[in-house]
SESE-613120 format. One record per residue (C-alpha): residue in three letters; x, y, z. Coordinates in steps of 0.02 Angstrom, whole numbers. Layout:
   type       xx       yy       zz
    ala        X        Y        Z
...
END
This chain:
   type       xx       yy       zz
    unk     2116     4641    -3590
    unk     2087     4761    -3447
    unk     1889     4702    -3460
    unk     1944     4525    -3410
    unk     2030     4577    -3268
    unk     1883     4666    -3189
    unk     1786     4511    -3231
    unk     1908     4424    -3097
    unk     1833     4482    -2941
    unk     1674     4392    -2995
    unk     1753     4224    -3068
    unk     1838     4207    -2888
    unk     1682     4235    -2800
    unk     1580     4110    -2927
    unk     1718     4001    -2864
    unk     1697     4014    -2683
    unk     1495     3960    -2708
    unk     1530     3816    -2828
    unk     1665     3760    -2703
    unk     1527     3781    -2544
    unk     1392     3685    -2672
    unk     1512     3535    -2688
    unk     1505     3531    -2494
    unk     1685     3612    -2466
    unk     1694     3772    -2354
    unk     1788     3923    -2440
    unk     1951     3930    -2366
    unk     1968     4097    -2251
    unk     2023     4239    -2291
    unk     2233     4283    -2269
    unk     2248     4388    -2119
    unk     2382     4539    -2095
    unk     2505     4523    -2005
    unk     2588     4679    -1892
    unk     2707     4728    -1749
    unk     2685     4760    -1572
    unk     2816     4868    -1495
    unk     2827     4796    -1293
    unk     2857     4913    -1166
    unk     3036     4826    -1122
    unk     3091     4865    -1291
    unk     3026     4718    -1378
    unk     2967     4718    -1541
    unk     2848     4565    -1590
    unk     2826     4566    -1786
    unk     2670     4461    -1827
    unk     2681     4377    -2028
    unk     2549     4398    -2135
    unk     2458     4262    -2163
    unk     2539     4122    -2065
    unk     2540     4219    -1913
    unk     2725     4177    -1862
    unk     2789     4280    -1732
    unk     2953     4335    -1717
    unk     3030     4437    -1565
    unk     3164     4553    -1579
    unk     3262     4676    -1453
    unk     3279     4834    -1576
    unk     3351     4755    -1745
    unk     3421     4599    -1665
    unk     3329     4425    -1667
    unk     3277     4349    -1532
    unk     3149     4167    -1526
    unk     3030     4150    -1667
    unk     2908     4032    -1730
    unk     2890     3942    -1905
    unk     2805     4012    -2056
    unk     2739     3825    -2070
    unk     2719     3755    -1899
    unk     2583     3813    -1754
    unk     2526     3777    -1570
    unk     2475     3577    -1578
    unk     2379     3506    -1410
    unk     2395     3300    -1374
    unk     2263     3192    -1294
    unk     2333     3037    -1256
    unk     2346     2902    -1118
    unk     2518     2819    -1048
    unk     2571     2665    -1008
    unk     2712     2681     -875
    unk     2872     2557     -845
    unk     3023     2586     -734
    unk     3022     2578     -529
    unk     3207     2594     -523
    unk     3232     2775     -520
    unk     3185     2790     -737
    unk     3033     2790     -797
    unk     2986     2756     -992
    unk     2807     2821    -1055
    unk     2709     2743    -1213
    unk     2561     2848    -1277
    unk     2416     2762    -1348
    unk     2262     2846    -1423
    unk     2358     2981    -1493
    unk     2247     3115    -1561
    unk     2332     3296    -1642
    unk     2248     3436    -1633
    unk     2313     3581    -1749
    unk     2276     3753    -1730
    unk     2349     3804    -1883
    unk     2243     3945    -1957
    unk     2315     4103    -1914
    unk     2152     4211    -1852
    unk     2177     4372    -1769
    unk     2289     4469    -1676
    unk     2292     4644    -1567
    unk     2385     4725    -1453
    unk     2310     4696    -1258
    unk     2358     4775    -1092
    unk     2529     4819    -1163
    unk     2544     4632    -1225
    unk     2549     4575    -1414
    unk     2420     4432    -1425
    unk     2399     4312    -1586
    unk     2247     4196    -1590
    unk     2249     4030    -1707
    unk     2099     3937    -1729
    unk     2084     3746    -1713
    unk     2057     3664    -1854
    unk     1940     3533    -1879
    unk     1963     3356    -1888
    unk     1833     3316    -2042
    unk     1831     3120    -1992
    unk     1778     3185    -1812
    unk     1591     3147    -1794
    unk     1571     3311    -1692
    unk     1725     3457    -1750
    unk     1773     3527    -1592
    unk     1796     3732    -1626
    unk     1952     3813    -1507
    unk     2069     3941    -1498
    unk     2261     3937    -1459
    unk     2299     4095    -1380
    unk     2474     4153    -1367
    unk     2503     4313    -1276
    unk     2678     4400    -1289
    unk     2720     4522    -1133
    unk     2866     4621    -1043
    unk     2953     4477     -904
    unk     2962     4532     -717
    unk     3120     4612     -770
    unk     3182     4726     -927
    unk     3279     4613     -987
    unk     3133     4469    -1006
    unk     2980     4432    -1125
    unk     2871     4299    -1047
    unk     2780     4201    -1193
    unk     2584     4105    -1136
    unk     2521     3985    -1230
    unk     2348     3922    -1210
    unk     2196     3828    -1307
    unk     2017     3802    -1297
    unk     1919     3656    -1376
    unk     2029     3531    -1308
    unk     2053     3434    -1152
    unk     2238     3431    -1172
    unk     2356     3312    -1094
    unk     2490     3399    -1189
    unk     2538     3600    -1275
    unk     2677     3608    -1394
    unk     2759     3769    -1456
    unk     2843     3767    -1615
    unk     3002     3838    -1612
    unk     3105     3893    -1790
    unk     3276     3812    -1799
    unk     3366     3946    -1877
    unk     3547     3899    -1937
    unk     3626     4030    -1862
    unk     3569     3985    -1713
    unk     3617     3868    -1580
    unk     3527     3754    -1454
    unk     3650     3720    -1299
    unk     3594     3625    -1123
    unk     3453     3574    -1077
    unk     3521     3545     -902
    unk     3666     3415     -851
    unk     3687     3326    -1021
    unk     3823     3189    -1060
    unk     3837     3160    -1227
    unk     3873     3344    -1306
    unk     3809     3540    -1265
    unk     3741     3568    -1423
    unk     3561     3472    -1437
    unk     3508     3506    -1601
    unk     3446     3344    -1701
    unk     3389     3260    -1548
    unk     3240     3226    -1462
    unk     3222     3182    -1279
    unk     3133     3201    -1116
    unk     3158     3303     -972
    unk     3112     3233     -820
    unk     3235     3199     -667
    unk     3291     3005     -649
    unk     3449     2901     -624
    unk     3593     2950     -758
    unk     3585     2744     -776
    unk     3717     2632     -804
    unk     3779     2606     -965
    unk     3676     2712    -1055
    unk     3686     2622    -1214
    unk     3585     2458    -1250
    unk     3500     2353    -1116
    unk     3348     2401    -1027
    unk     3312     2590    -1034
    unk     3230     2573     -865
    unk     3379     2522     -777
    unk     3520     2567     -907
    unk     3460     2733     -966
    unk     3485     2797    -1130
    unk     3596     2956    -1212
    unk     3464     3094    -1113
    unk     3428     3017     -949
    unk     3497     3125     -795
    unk     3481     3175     -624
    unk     3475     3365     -669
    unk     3373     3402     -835
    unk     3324     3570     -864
    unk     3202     3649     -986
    unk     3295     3783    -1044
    unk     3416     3830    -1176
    unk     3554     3949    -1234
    unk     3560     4015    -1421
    unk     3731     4074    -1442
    unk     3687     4216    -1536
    unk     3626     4259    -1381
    unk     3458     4239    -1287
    unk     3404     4088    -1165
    unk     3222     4013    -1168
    unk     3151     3935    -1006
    unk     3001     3839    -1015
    unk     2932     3894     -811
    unk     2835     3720     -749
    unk     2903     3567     -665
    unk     2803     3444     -763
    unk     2891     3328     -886
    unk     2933     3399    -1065
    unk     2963     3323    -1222
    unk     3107     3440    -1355
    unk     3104     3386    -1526
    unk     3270     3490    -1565
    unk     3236     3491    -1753
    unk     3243     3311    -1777
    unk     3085     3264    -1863
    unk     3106     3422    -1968
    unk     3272     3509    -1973
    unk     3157     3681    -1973
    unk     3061     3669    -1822
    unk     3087     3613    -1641
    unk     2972     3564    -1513
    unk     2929     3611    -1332
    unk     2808     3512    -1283
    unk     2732     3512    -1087
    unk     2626     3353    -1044
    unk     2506     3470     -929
    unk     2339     3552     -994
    unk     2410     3729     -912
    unk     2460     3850    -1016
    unk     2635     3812    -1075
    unk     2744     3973    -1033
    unk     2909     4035    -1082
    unk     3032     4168    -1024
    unk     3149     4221    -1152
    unk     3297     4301    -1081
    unk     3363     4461    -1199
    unk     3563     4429    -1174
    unk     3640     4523    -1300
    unk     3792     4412    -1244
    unk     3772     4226    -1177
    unk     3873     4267    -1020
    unk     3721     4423     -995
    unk     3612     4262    -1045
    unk     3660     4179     -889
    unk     3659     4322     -773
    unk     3467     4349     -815
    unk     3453     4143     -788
    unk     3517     4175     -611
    unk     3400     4306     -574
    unk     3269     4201     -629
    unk     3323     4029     -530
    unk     3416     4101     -405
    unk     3612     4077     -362
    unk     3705     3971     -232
    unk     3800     4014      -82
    unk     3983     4008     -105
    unk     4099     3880      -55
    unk     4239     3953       58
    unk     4420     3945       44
    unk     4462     3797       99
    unk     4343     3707      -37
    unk     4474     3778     -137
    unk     4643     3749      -53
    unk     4654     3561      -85
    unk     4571     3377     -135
    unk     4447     3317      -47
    unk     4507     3114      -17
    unk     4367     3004       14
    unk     4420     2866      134
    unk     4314     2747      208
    unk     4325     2578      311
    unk     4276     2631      513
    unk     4386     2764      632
    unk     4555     2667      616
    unk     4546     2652      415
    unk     4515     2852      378
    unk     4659     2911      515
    unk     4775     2808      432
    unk     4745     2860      273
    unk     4758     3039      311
    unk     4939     2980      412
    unk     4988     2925      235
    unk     4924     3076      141
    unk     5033     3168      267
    unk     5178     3087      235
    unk     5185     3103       47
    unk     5144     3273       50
    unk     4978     3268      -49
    unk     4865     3451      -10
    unk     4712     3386       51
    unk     4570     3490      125
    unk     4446     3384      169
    unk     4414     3198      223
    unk     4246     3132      157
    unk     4178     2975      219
    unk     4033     2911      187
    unk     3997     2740      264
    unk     3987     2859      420
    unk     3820     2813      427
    unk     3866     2609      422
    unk     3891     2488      269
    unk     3772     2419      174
    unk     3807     2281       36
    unk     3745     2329     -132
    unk     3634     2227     -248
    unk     3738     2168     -391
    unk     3891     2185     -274
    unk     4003     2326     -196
    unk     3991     2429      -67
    unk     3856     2532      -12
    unk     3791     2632      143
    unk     3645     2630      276
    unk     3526     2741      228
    unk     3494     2860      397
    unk     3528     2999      480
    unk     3634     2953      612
    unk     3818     2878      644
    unk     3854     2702      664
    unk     3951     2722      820
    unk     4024     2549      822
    unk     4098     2570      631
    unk     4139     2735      696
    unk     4165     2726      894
    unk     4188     2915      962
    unk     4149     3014      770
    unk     4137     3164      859
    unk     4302     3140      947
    unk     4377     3081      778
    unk     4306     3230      668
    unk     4383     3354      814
    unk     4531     3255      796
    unk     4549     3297      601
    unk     4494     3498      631
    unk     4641     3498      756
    unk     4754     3422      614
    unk     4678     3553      508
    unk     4549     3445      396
    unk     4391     3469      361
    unk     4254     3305      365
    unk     4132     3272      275
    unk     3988     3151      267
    unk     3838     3102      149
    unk     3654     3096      173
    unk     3502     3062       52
    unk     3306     3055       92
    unk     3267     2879      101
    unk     3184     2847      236
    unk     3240     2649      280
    unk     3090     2542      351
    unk     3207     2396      412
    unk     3301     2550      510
    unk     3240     2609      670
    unk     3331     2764      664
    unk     3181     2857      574
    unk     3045     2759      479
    unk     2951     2722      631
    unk     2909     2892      698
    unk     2882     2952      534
    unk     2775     2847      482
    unk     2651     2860      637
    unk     2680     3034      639
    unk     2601     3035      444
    unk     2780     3119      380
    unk     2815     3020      251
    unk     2773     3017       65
    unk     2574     2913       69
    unk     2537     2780      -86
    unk     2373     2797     -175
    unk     2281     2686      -35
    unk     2339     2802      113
    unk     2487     2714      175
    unk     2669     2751      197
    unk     2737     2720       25
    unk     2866     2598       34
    unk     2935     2603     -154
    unk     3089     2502     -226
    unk     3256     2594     -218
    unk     3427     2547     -204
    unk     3451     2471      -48
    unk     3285     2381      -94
    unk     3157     2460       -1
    unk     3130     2654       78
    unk     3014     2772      109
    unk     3018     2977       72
    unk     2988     3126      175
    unk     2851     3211      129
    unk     2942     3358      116
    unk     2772     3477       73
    unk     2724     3439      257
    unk     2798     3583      347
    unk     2806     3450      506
    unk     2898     3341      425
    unk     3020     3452      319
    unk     3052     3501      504
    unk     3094     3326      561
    unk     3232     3308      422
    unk     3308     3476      467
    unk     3343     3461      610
    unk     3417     3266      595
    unk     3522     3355      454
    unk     3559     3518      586
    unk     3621     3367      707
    unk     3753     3314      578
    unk     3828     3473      639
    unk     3801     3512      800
    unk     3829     3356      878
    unk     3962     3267      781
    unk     4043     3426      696
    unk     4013     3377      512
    unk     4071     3515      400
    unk     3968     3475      264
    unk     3911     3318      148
    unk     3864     3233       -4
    unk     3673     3282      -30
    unk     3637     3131     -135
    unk     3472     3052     -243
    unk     3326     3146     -250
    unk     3264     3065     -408
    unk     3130     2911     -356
    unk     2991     3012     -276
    unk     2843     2899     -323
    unk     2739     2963     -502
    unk     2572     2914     -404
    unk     2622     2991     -224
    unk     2520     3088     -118
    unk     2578     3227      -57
    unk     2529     3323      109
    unk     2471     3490        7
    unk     2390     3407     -139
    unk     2534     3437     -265
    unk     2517     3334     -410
    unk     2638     3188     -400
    unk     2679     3226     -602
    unk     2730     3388     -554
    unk     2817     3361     -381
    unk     2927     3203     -450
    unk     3031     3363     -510
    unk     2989     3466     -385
    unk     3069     3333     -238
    unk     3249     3371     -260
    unk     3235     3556     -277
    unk     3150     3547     -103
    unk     3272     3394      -31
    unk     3437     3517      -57
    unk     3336     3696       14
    unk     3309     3573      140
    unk     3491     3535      180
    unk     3520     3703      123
    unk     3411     3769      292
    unk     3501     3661      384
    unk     3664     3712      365
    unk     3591     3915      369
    unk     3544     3849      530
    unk     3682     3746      591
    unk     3825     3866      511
    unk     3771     4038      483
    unk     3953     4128      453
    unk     3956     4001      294
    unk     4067     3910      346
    unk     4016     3744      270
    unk     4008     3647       97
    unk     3863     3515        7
    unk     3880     3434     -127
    unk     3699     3388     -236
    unk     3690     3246     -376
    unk     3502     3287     -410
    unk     3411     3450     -479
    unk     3277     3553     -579
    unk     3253     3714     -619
    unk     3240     3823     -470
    unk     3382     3705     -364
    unk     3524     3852     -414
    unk     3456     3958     -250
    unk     3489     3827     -109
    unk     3617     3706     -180
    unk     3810     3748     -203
    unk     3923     3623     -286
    unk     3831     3483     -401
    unk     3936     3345     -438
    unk     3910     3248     -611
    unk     3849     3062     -551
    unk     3889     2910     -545
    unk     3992     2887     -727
    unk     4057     2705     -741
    unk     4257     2686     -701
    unk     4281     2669     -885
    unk     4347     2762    -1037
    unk     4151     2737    -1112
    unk     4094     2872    -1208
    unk     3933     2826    -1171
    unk     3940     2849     -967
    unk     4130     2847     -941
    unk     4281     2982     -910
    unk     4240     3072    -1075
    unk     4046     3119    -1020
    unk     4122     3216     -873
    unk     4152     3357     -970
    unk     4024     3395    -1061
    unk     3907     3359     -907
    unk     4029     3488     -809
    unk     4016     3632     -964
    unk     3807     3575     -968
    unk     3784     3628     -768
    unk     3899     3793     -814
    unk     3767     3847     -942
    unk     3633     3802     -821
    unk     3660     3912     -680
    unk     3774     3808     -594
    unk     3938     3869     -562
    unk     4018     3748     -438
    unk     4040     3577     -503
    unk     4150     3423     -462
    unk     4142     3234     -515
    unk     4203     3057     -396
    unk     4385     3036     -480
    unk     4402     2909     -533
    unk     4204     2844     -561
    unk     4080     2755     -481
    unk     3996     2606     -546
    unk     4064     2467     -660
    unk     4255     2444     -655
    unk     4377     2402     -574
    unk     4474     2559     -611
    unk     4652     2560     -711
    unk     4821     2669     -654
    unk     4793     2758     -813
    unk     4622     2788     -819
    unk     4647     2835     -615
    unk     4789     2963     -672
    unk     4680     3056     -820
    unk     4521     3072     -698
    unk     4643     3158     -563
    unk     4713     3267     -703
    unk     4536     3323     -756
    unk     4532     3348     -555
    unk     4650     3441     -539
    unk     4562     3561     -669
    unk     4405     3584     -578
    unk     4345     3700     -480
    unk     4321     3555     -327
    unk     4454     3400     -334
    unk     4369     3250     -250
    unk     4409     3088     -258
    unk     4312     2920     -224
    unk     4350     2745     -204
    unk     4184     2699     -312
    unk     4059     2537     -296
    unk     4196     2422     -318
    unk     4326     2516     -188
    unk     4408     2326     -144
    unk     4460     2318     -341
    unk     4482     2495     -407
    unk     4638     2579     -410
    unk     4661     2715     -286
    unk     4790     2878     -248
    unk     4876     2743     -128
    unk     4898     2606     -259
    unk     5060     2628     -300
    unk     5200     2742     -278
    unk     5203     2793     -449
    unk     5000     2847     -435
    unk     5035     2923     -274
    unk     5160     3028     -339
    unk     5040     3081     -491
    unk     4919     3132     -363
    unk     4997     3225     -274
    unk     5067     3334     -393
    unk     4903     3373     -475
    unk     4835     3413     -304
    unk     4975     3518     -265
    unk     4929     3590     -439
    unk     4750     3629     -384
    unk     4783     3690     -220
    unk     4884     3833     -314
    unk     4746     3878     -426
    unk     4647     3908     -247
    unk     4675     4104     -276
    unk     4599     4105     -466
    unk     4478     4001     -389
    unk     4420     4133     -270
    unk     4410     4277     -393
    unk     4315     4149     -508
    unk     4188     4112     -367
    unk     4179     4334     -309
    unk     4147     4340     -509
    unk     3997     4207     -494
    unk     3909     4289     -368
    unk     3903     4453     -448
    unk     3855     4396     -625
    unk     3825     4198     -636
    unk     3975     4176     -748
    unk     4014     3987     -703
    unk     4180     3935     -660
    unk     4195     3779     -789
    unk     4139     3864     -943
    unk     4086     3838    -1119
    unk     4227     3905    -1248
    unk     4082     4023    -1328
    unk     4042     4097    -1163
    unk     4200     4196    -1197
    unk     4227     4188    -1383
    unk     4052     4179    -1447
    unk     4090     4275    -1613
    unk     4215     4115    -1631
    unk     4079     3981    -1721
    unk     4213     3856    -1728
    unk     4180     3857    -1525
    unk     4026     3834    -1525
    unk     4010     3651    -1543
    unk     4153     3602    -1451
    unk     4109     3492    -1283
    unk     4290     3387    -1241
    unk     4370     3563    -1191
    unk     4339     3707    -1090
    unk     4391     3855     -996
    unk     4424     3846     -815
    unk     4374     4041     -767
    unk     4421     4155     -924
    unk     4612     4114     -963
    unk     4642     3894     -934
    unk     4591     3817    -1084
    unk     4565     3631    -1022
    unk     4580     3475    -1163
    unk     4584     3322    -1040
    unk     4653     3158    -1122
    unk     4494     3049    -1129
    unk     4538     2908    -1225
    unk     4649     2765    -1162
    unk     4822     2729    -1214
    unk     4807     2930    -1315
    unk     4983     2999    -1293
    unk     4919     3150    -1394
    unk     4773     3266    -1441
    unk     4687     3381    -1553
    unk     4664     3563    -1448
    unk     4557     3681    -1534
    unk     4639     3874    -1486
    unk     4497     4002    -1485
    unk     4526     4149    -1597
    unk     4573     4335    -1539
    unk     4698     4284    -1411
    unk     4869     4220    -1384
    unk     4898     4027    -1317
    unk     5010     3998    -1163
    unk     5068     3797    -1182
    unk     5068     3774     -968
    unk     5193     3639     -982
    unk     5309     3702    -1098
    unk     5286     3910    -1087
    unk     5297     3881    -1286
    unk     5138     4015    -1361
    unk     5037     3992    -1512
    unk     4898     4099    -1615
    unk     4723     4063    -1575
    unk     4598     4017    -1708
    unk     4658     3851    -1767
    unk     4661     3693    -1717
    unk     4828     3586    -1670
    unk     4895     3431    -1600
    unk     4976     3431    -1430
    unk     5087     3298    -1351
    unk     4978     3237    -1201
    unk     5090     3104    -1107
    unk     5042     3045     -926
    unk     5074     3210     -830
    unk     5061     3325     -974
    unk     4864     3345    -1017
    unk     4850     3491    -1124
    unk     4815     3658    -1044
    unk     4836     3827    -1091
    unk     4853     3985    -1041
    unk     4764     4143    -1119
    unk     4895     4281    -1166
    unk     5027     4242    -1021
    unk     5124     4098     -965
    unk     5094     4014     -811
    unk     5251     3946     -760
    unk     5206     3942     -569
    unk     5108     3779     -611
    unk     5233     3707     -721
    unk     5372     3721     -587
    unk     5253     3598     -471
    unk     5365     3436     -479
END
């Protein structure tokens, strides 16, 4: 029979021309794949005939593509809802176009580059022809590979990037998430907005839904360990192998080319030490951030001395007074209270600040205020000069833009103006120098206007996540200014990738004074661990909520446990402060209080080697379980627990009326009960008493009876 297999050569060629006579093109010819060896180290194997790409550092794997998925670019127009700080976007006209035949690759200028070629829609009157180029190279740094992906043929609105969704594999954060760490199986936006109230059912546009946030992040840990950034500050869409459980999505709506930086690791903490040097790293918070809770209190000069008289005489470790109606009260819509939106004090709610705030530093207290960047237009204080001086934010037609916002109407800064960003530093740099502020609540940054125009010409698309990164270095060069020794504390609610380098402490939001697992207590945690894998390793949340309500002793006494457990304690009174229940409710809550307080102000020393630890290597203080036991899997998808530097393990009770709960011990170490001194063996899971006062917490291979003999 060997004659009839040399006839098959000829039969397959006959078959080619019969297939071109009935008007079909021959289908191309398989290609060869290869391997690029980078100069970093990386080797980029290239498969034969899909073209999937696969990087590895030396034998171990690192990001890869799908044998069955390639480079897709989206044309597509948007219809637009949402003017209260959340937008919603519907595409209509949708046209895919695939560049899924694997053509070519070579090695370029020390790069590995793989070429696929567009193919044709056949129902398209006129095929377009294109190329999507993706180039492979060594990162700024060894310990990077920076990934381009670009097309021809196309005038994209969007580029998507197949990822493969391997099953070893992990896909944690995405920036300050609520609803777990691990993302795989959904599919979201990232794009910086209100959290939302509720989050569940409703009206997305005000309520928000399981993704929306006021920190999202493109950018993900594997816990095998490597990261992957996507580097733009336009909106992206992550299909986290949803649609298909083999391939996930990163799709940027820009016609740029999409790029990447994957970080090498071996080890996730490594992972976020190369995310720091990327994004940058905050300044510290000094000691006293540390050494005891920060009390919100509120109500004019009289009010906040009175409550610090009272948190004197029960003994309660405070560090800080916060107030931030400095600025004068506002009623909000829907109810509760709110603040004027300005700059300045109002010196008949607070008659004499600056003699009050020297007051507290001779009591020895820190204060603390709050500022945002609305710019009010029924305010004198600012709008006025701004807006004839051209510094604020202009609408499509020229004029100030006067957008809705939460105390109705307001105006930005344009903070690309170099005048301007001037202007708010050195209101902010007044804060200090004239009244003596130690520091404040850096709040919103999320509403900057999707059609603005900006003073250099950045794309309003773009610089809607760009704002809040420049609103905190803002502050941030204020208080450089102001307090150059360091000596000073902010606290940011909004952020994006790049924010790490000029803000310090992020606080979680505005959850709802509920047990909600939706936007409640139990999303504190994960948000927390979420900010800790995202560069951010000072974090703190309002105890006991913001919105919704009124507050409960019990839920009031689990938030201040949870506070007591983070790295900055900080109470507030929330929306509904006339109703909610406070530290000073009762004597059995004030008692609570200030035990846990008393508990965190003798954690300040741990605190301080955790922080000296941050700087040098990113390693967050609130921290994912597989940050230190990533060859534990079980860990992996844990988000109710975490450790507090590298020995607490934390559990909070987040469920009303729970009296117990389930406490997952990592393997490899030895498990410290805080309350009880009793040890157990890690790797396995048990259930721990958790009464009022006893929320399980453990210590990693010693006992920590200092805190237990706090009474």
């Amino acid at each position: 029979m060997r004659w009839l297999a040399s006839l098959a050569p000829g039969f397959a060629t006959l078959g080619l021309l019969l297939a071109a006579c009935d008007g079909e093109p021959p289908p191309p010819p398989s290609v060869d794949g290869g391997e690029v060896a980078l100069a970093d180290g990386t080797r980029v194997v290239i498969a034969d005939g899909s073209g999937a790409v696969a990087l590895f550092d030396g034998d171990r794997p690192l990001l890869a593509s799908p044998e069955r998925a390639h480079p897709i670019a989206r044309t597509f127009t948007e219809r637009v809802t949402g003017n209260l700080g959340i937008w919603s976007f519907r595409r209509q006209g949708v046209a895919e176009h695939r560049y899924d035949r694997f053509q070519a690759w070579r090695e370029e200028a020390g790069a590995a580059v793989v070429e696929y070629a567009l193919v044709p829609d056949p129902e398209a009157e006129t095929p377009s022809e294109g190329v999507a180029t993706l180039r492979i190279a060594p990162g700024e740094r060894d310990d990077t590979t920076v990934i381009t992906l670009s097309v021809t043929g196309v005038d994209a609105t969007s580029i998507a990037l197949p990822v493969r969704c391997d099953e070893a594999g992990s896909f944690h954060g995405f920036g300050e998430q609520y609803q777990a760490t691990e993302q795989t199986g959904e599919a979201f936006e990232l794009m910086v907005t209100e959290q939302g109230i509720g989050r569940e059912g409703g009206l997305r546009d005000v309520n928000g839904d399981a993704h929306t946030t006021y920190f999202p992040m493109p950018y993900y840990l594997d816990a095998r360990g490597f990261g992957v950034l996507v580097r733009t500050d336009r909106r992206v869409r992550v299909d986290v192998c949803a649609a298909d459980a083999e391939v996930a999505w990163l799709e940027v709506i820009d016609s740029a080319p999409l790029e990447l930086v994957v970080f090498h690791g071996p080890t996730p903490y490594d992972v976020l030490a190369q995310l720091g040097a990327e994004v940058g790293r905050p300044a510290p918070p000094p000691r006293w951030a540390f050494d005891g809770a920060w009390i919100s209190s509120q109500g004019g000069r009289d009010a906040v001395l009175a409550d610090v008289d009272a948190l004197e005489v029960a003994g309660v470790p405070v560090s800080a007074i916060w107030s931030q109606d400095w600025t004068g009260v506002r009623m909000n819509i829907g109810g509760g209270f709110g603040v004027q939106y300005r700059w300045n004090a109002d010196l008949a709610h607070y008659p004499d600040l600056a003699g009050m705030v020297d007051t507290l530093h001779t009591r020895g207290y820190r204060f603390l205020a709050y500022a945002n960047p609305f710019v009010d237009p029924d305010l004198d204080d600012h709008f006025p000069e701004m807006r004839d001086m051209g510094w604020l934010v202009e609408d499509p037609s020229g004029d100030a833009y006067v957008f809705n916002a939460p105390n109705e109407q307001s105006a930005h800064p344009d903070l690309t103006d170099p005048a301007a960003r001037a202007y708010v530093q050195g209101e902010l740099e007044g804060m200090v120098s004239e009244v003596g502020i130690d520091g404040w609540m850096a709040d919103f940054g999320e509403w900057n206007p999707l059609d603005a125009v900006m003073h250099d010409g950045s794309a309003p698309e773009g610089y809607h996540n760009r704002f809040p990164v420049d609103w905190h270095c803002t502050n941030r060069a204020a208080m450089d200014a102001a307090r150059p020794d360091g000596d000073w504390v902010l606290f940011a609610r909004s952020g994006w990738t790049g924010v790490q380098a000029c803000s310090m402490i992020h606080w979680v939001g505005d959850q709802e004074a509920t047990w909600s697992e939706s936007d409640g207590l139990p999303t504190v945690v994960p948000a927390m661990i979420n900010l800790g894998l995202a560069g951010v390793p000072y974090v703190t949340h309002d105890i006991a909520g913001f919105s919704g309500g009124p507050s409960t002793r019990e839920l009031y006494m689990r938030w201040t446990e949870l506070g007591a457990f983070t790295p900055i304690m900080r109470t507030h009174e929330g929306n509904r402060r006339d109703v909610n229940h406070n530290w000073d409710s009762d004597a059995e809550t004030l008692a609570h209080f200030r035990r846990f307080a008393s508990i965190h102000a003798a954690l300040a020393d741990d605190m301080m080697t955790w922080s000296d630890e941050a700087q040098a290597t990113g390693k967050p203080l609130v921290r994912h379980l597989l940050l230190e036991f990533p060859e534990d899997l079980a860990t992996w998808e844990i988000h109710d627990q975490y450790l507090l530097g590298d020995a607490l393990l934390v559990a909070p009770v987040l469920e009303e009326g729970a009296t117990e709960r389930a406490v997952y011990l990592p393997a490899g170490a030895t498990w410290f009960d805080v309350w009880t001194g009793e040890s157990l063996e890690g790797g396995q899971t048990v259930t721990v008493a958790a009464p009022l006062g006893s929320p399980p917490v453990f210590h990693r291979d010693s006992d920590r009876d200092d805190l237990r003999a706090i009474l």
